[in-house]
Structures are given as C-alpha cells and as structure tokens.
C-alpha positions as CSV (number, residue, x, y, z in Angstrom):
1,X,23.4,36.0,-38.2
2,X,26.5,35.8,-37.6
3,X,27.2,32.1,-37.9
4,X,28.6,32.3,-41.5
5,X,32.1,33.9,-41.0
6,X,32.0,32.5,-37.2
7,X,31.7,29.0,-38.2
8,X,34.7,29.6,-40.9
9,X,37.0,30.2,-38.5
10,X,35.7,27.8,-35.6
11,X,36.0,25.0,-37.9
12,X,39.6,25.6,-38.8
13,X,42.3,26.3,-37.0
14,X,42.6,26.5,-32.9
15,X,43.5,30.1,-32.6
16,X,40.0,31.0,-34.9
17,X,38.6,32.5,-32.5
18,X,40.7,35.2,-32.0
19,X,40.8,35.9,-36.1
20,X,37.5,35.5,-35.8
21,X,37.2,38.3,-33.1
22,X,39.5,40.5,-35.3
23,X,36.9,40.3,-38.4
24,X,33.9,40.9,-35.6
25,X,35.8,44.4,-34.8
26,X,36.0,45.7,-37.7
27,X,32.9,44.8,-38.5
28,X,31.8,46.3,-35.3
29,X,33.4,49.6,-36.4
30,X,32.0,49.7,-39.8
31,X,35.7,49.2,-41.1
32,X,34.7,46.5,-43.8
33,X,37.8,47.1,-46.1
34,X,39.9,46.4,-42.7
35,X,37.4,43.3,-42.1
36,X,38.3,42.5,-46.1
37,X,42.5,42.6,-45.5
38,X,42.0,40.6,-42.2
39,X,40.0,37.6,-44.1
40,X,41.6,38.1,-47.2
41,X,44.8,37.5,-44.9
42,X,44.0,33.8,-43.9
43,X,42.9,33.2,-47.5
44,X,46.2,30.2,-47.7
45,X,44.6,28.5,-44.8
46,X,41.0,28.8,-45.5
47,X,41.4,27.8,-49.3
48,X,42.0,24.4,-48.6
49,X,39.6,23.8,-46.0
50,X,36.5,25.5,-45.9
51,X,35.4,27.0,-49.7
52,X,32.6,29.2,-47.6
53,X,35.2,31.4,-47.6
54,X,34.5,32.5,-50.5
55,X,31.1,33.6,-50.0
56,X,32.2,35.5,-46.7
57,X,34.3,37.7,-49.1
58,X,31.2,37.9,-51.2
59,X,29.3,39.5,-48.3
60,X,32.1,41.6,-47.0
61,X,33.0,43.3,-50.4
62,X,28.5,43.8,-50.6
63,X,28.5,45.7,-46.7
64,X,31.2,47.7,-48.5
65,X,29.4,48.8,-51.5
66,X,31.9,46.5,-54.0
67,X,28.7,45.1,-55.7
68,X,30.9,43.7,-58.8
69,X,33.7,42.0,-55.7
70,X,30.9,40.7,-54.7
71,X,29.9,39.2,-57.5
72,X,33.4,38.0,-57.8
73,X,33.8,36.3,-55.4
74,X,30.8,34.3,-55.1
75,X,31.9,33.1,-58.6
76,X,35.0,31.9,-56.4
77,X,32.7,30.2,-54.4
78,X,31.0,28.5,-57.4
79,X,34.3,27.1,-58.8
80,X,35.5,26.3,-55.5
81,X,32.0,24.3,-54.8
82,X,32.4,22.6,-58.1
83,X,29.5,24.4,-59.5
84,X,29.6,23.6,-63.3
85,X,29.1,26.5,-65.9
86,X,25.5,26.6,-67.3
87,X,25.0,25.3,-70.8
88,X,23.6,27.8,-73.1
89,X,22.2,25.4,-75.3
90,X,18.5,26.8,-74.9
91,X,15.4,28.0,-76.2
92,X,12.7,30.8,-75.4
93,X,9.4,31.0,-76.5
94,X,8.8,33.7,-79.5
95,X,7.3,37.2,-78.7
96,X,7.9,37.5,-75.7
97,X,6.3,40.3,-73.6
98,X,8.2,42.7,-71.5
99,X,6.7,44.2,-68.5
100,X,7.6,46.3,-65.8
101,X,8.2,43.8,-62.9
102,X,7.6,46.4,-60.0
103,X,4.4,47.4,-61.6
104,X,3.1,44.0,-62.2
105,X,3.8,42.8,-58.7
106,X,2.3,46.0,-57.5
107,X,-0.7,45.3,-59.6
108,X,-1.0,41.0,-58.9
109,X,-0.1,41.5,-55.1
110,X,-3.7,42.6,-54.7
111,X,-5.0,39.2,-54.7
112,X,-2.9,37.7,-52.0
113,X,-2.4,37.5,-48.7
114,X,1.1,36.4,-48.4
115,X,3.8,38.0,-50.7
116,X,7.3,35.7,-50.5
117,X,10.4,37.5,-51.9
118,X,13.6,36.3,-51.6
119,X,17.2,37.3,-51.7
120,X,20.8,36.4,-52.4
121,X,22.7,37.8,-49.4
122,X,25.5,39.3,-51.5
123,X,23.1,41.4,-54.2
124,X,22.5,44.3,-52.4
125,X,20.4,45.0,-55.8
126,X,17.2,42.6,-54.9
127,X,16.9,44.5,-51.3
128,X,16.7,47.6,-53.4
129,X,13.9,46.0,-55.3
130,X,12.0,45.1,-52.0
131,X,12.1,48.3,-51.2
132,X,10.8,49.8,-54.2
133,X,7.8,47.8,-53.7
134,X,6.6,48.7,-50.3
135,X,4.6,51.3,-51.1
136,X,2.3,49.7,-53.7
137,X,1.7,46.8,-51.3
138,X,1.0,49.1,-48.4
139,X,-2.1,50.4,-51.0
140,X,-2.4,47.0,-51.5
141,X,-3.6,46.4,-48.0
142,X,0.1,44.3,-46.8
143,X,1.2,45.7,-43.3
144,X,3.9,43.4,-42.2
145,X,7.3,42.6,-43.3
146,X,8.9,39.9,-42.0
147,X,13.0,39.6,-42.6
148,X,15.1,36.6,-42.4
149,X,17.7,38.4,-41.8
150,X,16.5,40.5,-38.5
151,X,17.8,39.2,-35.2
152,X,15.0,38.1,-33.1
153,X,17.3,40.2,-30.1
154,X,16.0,43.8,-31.6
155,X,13.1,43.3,-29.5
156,X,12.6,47.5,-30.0
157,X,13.1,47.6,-33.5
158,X,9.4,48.6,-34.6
159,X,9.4,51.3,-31.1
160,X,12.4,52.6,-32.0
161,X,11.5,53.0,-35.7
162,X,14.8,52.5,-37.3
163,X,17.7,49.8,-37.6
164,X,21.1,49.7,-36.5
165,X,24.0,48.5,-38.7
166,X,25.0,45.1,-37.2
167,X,22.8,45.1,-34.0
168,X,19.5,44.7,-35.7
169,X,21.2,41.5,-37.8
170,X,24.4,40.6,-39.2
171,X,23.4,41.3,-42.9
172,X,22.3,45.0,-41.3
173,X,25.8,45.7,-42.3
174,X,24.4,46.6,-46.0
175,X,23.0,49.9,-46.0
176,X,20.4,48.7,-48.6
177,X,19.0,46.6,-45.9
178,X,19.3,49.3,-43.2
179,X,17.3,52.0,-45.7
180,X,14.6,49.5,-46.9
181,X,13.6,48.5,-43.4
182,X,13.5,52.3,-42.4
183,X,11.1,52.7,-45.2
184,X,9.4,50.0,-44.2
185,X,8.8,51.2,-40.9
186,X,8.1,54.9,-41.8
187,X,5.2,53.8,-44.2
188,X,4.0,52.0,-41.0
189,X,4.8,48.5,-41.1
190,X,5.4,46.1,-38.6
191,X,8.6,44.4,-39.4
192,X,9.2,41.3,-37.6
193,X,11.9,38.2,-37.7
194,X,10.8,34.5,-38.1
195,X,14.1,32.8,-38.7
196,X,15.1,29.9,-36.6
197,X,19.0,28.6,-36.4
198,X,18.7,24.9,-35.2
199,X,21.3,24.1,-32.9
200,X,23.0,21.9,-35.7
201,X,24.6,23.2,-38.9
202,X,22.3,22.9,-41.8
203,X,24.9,23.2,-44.4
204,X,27.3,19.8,-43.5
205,X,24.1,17.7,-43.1
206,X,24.1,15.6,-46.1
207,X,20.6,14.4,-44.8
208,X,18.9,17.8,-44.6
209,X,17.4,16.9,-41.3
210,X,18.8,20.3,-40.1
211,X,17.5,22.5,-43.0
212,X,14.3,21.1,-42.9
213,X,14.2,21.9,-39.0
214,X,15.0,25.8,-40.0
215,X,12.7,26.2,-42.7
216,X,9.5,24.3,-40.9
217,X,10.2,26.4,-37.7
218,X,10.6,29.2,-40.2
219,X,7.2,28.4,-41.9
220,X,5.3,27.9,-38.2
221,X,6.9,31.2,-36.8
222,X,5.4,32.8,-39.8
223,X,2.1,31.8,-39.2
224,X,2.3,32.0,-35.8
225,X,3.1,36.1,-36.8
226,X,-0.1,36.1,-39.2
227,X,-2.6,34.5,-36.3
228,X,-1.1,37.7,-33.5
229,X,-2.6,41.0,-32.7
230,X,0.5,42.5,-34.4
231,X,-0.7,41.5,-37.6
232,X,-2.7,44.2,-39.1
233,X,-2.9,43.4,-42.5
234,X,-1.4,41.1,-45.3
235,X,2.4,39.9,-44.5
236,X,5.6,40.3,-46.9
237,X,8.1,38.2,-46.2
238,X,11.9,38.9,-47.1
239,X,14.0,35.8,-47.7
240,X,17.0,34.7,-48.4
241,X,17.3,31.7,-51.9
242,X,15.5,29.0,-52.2
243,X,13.3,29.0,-48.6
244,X,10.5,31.1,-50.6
245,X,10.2,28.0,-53.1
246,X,6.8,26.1,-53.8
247,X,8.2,22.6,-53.8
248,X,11.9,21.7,-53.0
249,X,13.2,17.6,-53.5
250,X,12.8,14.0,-51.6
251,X,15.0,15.0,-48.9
252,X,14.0,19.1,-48.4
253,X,10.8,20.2,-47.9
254,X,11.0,24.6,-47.8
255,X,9.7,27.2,-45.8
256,X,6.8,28.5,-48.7
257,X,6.0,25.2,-49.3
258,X,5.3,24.1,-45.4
259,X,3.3,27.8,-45.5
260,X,1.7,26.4,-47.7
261,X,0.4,23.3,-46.2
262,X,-0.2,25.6,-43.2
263,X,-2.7,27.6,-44.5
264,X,-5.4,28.9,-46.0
265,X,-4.6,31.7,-48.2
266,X,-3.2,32.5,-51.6
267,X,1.0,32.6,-51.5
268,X,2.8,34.8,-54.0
269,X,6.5,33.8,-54.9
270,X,8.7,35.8,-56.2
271,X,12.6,34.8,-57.0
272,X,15.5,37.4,-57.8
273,X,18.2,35.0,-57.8
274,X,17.6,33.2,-60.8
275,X,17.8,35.8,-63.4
276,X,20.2,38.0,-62.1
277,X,23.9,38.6,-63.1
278,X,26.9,36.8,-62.3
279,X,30.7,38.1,-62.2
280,X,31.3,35.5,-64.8
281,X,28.4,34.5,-67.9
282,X,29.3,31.0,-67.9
283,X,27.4,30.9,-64.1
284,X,24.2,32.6,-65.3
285,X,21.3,30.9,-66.0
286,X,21.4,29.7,-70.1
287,X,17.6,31.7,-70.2
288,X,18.8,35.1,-68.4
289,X,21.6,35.2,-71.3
290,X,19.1,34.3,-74.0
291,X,17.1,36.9,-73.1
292,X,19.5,39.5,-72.8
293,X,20.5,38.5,-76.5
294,X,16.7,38.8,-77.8
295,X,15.6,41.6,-75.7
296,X,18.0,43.6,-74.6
297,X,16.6,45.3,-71.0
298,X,17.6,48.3,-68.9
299,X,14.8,47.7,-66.2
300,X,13.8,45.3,-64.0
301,X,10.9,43.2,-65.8
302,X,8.7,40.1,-66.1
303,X,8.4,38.0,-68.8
304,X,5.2,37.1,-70.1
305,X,4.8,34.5,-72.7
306,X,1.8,35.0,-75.4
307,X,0.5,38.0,-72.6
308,X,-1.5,35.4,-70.1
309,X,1.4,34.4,-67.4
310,X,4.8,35.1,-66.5
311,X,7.1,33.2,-68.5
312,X,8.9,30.3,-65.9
313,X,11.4,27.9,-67.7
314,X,10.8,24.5,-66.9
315,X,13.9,24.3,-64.6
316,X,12.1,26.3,-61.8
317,X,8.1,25.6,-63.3
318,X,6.2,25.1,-60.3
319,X,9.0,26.4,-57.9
320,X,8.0,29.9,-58.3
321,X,5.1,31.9,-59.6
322,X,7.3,35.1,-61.0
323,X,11.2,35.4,-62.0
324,X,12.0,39.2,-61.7
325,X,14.7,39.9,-64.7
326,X,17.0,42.2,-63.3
327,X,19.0,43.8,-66.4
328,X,22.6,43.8,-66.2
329,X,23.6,47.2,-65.0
C-alpha cells in the first residue's frame, strides 16, 4: 500500500523517484516528521500538478499522531479537489434517541454473519473504534478480521502474532492500526488481507473500469476467505470509505454490494466517515452539525429515530445500515 505517495512522485517530475526514495526512508525509520519536511519540501511542484498531495500529508501528519494536521490537510485536499462546502440548510427528525454505538453494534452483530466497517485512512479515531469492538463480536461468535490495509506479503502475520510498522502494510505506520490488529490477534482472530491492486490506477479512470476490478476481486477474495478452513467463525471486515457500501452508481458497483450478490448471509454495514469531524465545518456533513447543535455528544453513538432503527439521512439511505456519530473531541 504504498502506491499513494509512490504514484505522486512517479507521475511528476523525472527525478521522483529518488524524492520518492527519500520519503520511503524515513518512513522506513519511523522518522515521519523528517518524511513530513521532505514532502512538505516539493509542495511548489506538487501543488500544481497532482492535488493527492494533499492527502499524502493527511496520512503522514495521522502515522505521526497530528490527528488535527491531519484533518487539515485533507481539508486541503477537499478545496484543492473542488469539493464544495456542505449546505447546512437541513432538517432532523424530532426526538431523537441517543445510543451507545459500541454497545448497539455489540448487541445487533449477533444476527450476522458478515460485519463491514470501514475507515478513512487519515482518522486514526475509526481504527480505535474497530478495536473497541472486537471483543463483543468475539462473544458474538466473529473469528476473522479481514484488513484492507494488510499486505498480502505478511504471509506469517497470524504465526507470528503481532504486526510490524510498515512491513505488515503501508498504513501499519499508525500505531492505532498496529495495536488493534494485536488485539485482534491476542483474542484469537485470524486476521487476513483481501485487497486487490489492479495493474491500472483506479483513481484517473474516469470510466471506473479499474475500481470496479478492485472492489469485485475484493468482494471474491472475501468469499473465497469465508468458504477456507481458516475461517472459523463469522468474518469482520475492516475497510477503507465507500467499498463497504450497499449500492454505489451506474458506473461503480462496490465491494459490500458484489458480497452481496455473492452470498447468502445477512451483511452489516457500518460507516465512520460520514459523521465524523472535519478541520473545517463547512466540509461536514449538514446532519453531523445539526446534531451536534440539538444533541450535543461526548461519545461515540447511534441515532435512532422514534426507537425502531438507526436514523440514516436520505443522502446515504440504503448505502449503509448504521452511521456511527463520532463526537467531536
């Protein structure tokens, strides 16, 4: 996983590769705020060319433990992008109910036999989350994790029964990530990786030919997993965005929604990325800031709506079965 920065650089200038090579050894060397100058150093070259950029900051500053830089600069990457500000102009159902989201999972997860979760790669605060849940599940009879960001190489990951920063996966460079997969593997999971990196590049494909080859090779190496002797139990899968989504648009079809076509058994997802802070307000979503202002919340929660189902706006209705609200702290 380390085609983000790599392909930054590549596409570029001719001498990228050696930049490139000079953010890999730091990176290497768990040096992050030497990996930060180095990128932060081509920032009049990159700026112009490749607004990724942006989001490789985002992802440095999270390895280093600069949760609000990261936050920063993925706003960057939003007004580089041409992301427009969220319009607040919305409403929210009255009496609401406010649960506690880890509890609830814990509680729903019983009746399911996959549990999709997903991620965004610079929140260190959603693998944290994950992790807080793997005990429950394990009571709840789940006994695999799979990780989108685990390098199929760590062949010994589950033998050895812990990660290593940066070999078991670029994003391994978070210590979140390291310390929820050790849990993981203490409590006794299995933890295996499903991704699949077509030999194109999924994110200057205006057709989506190339995404859709990732996430169905995703969605079969999933199964695949579920149908082995190495599956004991139920399977939790850690993703990153929008693969875990029920239904994606006329061009992408994603990973949870070829699952689903796939098989035969009841598919939990769960986002984080939706209702979650931003660096700036204006890039939040209208309904996490409505929330906030009716119900303020210093815990992680669900929202119910009249105390039947978790309350899902219509912008994401039918995209995912739970939103966790994740206060602003």
């Amino acid at each position: 996983m380390k085609t983000l920065i790599l392909a930054i650089f590549l596409s570029l200038i001719p001498t990228a590769k050696a930049q490139y090579d000079g953010v890999q050894k730091y990176l290497d060397s768990g040096n992050y705020p030497k990996a930060i100058q180095t990128l932060l150093s081509k920032g009049t070259v990159f700026l112009n060319k490749n607004p990724r950029y942006y989001e490789s900051l985002a992802t440095l500053y999270s390895f280093n433990g600069e949760e609000k830089r990261a936050l920063e600069y993925m706003d960057k990457w939003y007004a580089s992008s041409g992301y427009p500000p969220r319009d607040n102009l919305v409403s929210i159902p009255n009496n609401l109910l406010i649960v506690d989201a880890a509890k609830h999972i814990s509680e729903i997860s019983k009746n399911f036999y996959f549990l999709l979760i997903n991620e965004a790669h610079h929140v260190p605060k959603h693998r944290r989350f994950t992790q807080s849940l793997l005990r429950s599940l394990w009571k709840s009879g789940f006994r695999s994790l799979g990780l989108e960001g685990l390098q199929e190489s760590d062949k010994v990951l589950n033998q050895r029964g812990h990660a290593i920063r940066g070999k078991s996966g670029f994003y391994f460079h978070n210590k979140d990530l390291i310390e929820m997969v050790n849990e993981a593997l203490e409590i006794g999971y299995y933890v295996f990786s499903y991704d699949h990196n077509p030999n194109c590049d999924p994110f200057t494909d205006p057709t989506k030919n190339c995404q859709n080859l990732r996430e169905e090779d995703q969605a079969k190496n999933i199964l695949q997993f579920s149908q082995s002797p190495r599956s004991k139990g139920k399977v939790l899968i850690h993703a990153g965005y929008g693969h875990i989504a029920k239904k994606g648009d006329a061009k992408w079809t994603p990973m949870a929604q070829r699952l689903g076509q796939m098989v035969n058994k009841k598919i939990l997802c769960i986002d984080q990325t939706s209702w979650s802070q931003r660096f700036l307000k204006k890039y939040e979503s209208p309904y996490y800031k409505k929330i906030e202002e009716n119900y303020p919340l210093t815990h992680d929660s669900v929202i119910f709506m009249s105390g039947i189902s978790p309350y899902v706006p219509v912008e994401v209705d039918g995209i995912y079965d739970i939103l966790v609200y994740h206060s602003r702290r």
